[in-house]
N, C-alpha and C positions, 0 to 999 in steps of 0.2 A: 598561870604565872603569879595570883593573887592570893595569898593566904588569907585572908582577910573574907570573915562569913558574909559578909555584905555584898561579895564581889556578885557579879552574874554571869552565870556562863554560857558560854561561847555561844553556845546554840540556842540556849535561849534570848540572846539580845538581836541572836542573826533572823531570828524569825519573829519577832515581835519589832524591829526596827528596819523599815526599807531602807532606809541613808545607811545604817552600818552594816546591810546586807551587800548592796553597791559598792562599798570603802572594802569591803571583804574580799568581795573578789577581784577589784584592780589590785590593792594592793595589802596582803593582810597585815603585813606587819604596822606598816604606818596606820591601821584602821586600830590595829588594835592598841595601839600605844597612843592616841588619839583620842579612844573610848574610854580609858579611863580605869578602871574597874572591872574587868573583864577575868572570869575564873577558865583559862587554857592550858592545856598541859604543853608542854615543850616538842613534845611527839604531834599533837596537831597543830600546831604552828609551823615544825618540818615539816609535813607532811601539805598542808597548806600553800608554805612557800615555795616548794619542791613544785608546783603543778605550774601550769600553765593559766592562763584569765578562762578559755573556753574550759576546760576540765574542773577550776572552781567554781565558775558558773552553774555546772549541768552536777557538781556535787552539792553546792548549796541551795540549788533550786529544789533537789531530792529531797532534801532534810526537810526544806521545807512543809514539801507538799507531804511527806509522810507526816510530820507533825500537825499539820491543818485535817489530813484526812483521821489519823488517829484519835484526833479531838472531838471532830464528827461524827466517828461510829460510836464514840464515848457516849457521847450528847442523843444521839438519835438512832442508832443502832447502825452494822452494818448494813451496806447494798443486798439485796435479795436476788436472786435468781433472776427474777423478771425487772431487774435493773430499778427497784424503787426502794430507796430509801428505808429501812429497817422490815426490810420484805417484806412478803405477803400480808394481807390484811386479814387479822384474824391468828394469828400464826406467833 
């Protein structure tokens, strides 16, 4: 909703900010008119406001965790078969 290159978006402020992760799923509109600076398109704000608190919870919690995990395989490789960390040793 922010033309403005400064803004930050959506998912980035929701995953690097617990309080406007919180504010996001009680209530996004007031969260996001509250944060200030926020780059959201009009489609994920319906799309947002349309749901229920449990159904944005268990969608912002996803984004999350894809984003924490995708940062991880970045940083240290994927999981391996034998469940450690940038697999096999040696490998």
């Amino acid at each position: 909703m922010v033309d403005d290159a400064a803004a930050v978006p959506l998912w980035t402020r929701a995953v690097a900010d617990e309080r406007f992760r919180a504010e996001l799923i009680d209530d996004p509109l007031r969260a996001v008119a509250a944060a200030g600076n926020i780059d959201v398109s009009s489609e994920q704000m319906r799309l947002l406001d349309e749901m229920d608190a449990t159904s944005r919870a268990e969608l912002v919690t996803e984004v999350v965790r894809r984003v924490h995990w995708a940062g991880g395989a970045a940083r240290f490789g994927g999981i391996g078969s034998d469940g450690r960390i940038g697999g096999l040793p040696g490998t």
